[in-house]
C-alpha positions, 0 to 999 in steps of 0.5 A: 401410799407415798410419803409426803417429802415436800418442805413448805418453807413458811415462817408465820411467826417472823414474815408479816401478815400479807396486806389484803391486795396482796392477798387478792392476787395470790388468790387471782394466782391460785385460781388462774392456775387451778383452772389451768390444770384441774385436780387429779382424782387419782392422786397419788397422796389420796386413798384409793376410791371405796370399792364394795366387794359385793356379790352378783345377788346383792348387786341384784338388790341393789339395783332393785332398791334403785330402781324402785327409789327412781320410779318414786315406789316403795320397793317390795319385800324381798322373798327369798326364804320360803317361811311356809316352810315353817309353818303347820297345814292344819287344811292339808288334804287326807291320803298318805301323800298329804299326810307325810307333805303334813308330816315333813312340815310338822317336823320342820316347824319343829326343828325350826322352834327347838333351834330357836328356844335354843338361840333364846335359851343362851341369849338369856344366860348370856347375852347380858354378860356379852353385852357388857363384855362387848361395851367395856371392850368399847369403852378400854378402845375408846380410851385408848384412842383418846390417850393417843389423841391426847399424845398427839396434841401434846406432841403438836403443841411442843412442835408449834412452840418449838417453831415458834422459839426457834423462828423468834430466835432467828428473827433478828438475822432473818430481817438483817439478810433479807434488807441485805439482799434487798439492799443488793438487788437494789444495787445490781438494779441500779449498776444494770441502769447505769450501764443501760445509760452509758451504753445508750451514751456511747451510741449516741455519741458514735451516731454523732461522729459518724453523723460529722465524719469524724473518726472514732 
């Protein structure tokens, strides 16, 4: 992301507050313009647009959570596990076929259970010093952050006060050559109309001579 290099020359504590017709044309200004050229949604100051890195199979469901949302119908559950897989067939048919299908699945259930005491069995020793290791852990980074937000207020507050004592300070020589410029630009104004005049003048009184026959 480039850095932002622009200087907004604003003296907020030095030039006036703008009166509420000079406000409203600013505004007719801004507005004329942003019509003119609408905003970029690609600009080169703005963070690139979220694009979630999604596999084909949850794009799938995706889909299939909108496209039930837009038909106004509760989507169905999503079977992707077998689970009968884990459970026991007590009405499984006799013959050794049947008995060892009973027999995998018996296993499977039980393989499925064991790991499961075991997930519970080190929740239970564990998962309350996890936790609580988890929430100081939140805690130290959340108070790392408000330090740094604190810094950063206090930064900006000396920053404002720094401004708003360098602009006071030059207040008084800021008023004085802006009423000099305004004064010379008066007086350029004036000098270009006095030439006008007298050019006019000069016209005149050529158109006159030629008008009588008189030599210039």
């Amino acid at each position: 992301m480039p850095y932002i290099t622009s200087v907004h020359e604003s003296l907020p504590y030095v030039d006036p507050e703008p009166t509420p017709a000079q406000r409203e044309a600013a505004e007719a200004l801004v507005a004329a313009e942003h019509a003119a050229v609408p905003d970029d949604p690609h600009h080169a100051l703005l963070r690139p647009a979220y694009e979630p890195n999604l596999t084909p199979a949850m794009q799938t469901e995706v889909q299939r959570h909108a496209d039930a949302k837009a038909g106004n119908r509760k989507p169905e559950p999503l079977r992707a596990i077998d689970m009968s897989r884990y459970e026991v067939d007590e009405d499984a048919p006799e013959g050794t076929d049947a008995t060892a299908i009973a027999l995998a699945k018996a296993y499977t259930n039980q393989t499925y259970l064991r790991g499961r005491r075991t997930h519970l069995a080190l929740l239970d020793r564990f998962g309350k010093n996890a936790w609580l290791v988890s929430n100081w852990q939140a805690e130290a980074d959340l108070k790392s952050l408000e330090a740094d937000l604190a810094e950063a207020r206090k930064t900006v507050d000396l920053v404002t006060v720094q401004r708003q004592r360098a602009q006071n300070d030059a207040a008084g020589e800021l008023r004085s050559l802006e009423e000099t410029w305004r004064t010379g630009v008066g007086r350029v104004l004036e000098t270009e109309a006095a030439a006008e005049e007298l050019r006019l003048q000069i016209l005149e009184t050529r158109r006159q001579r030629a008008e009588t026959g008189q030599d210039f």
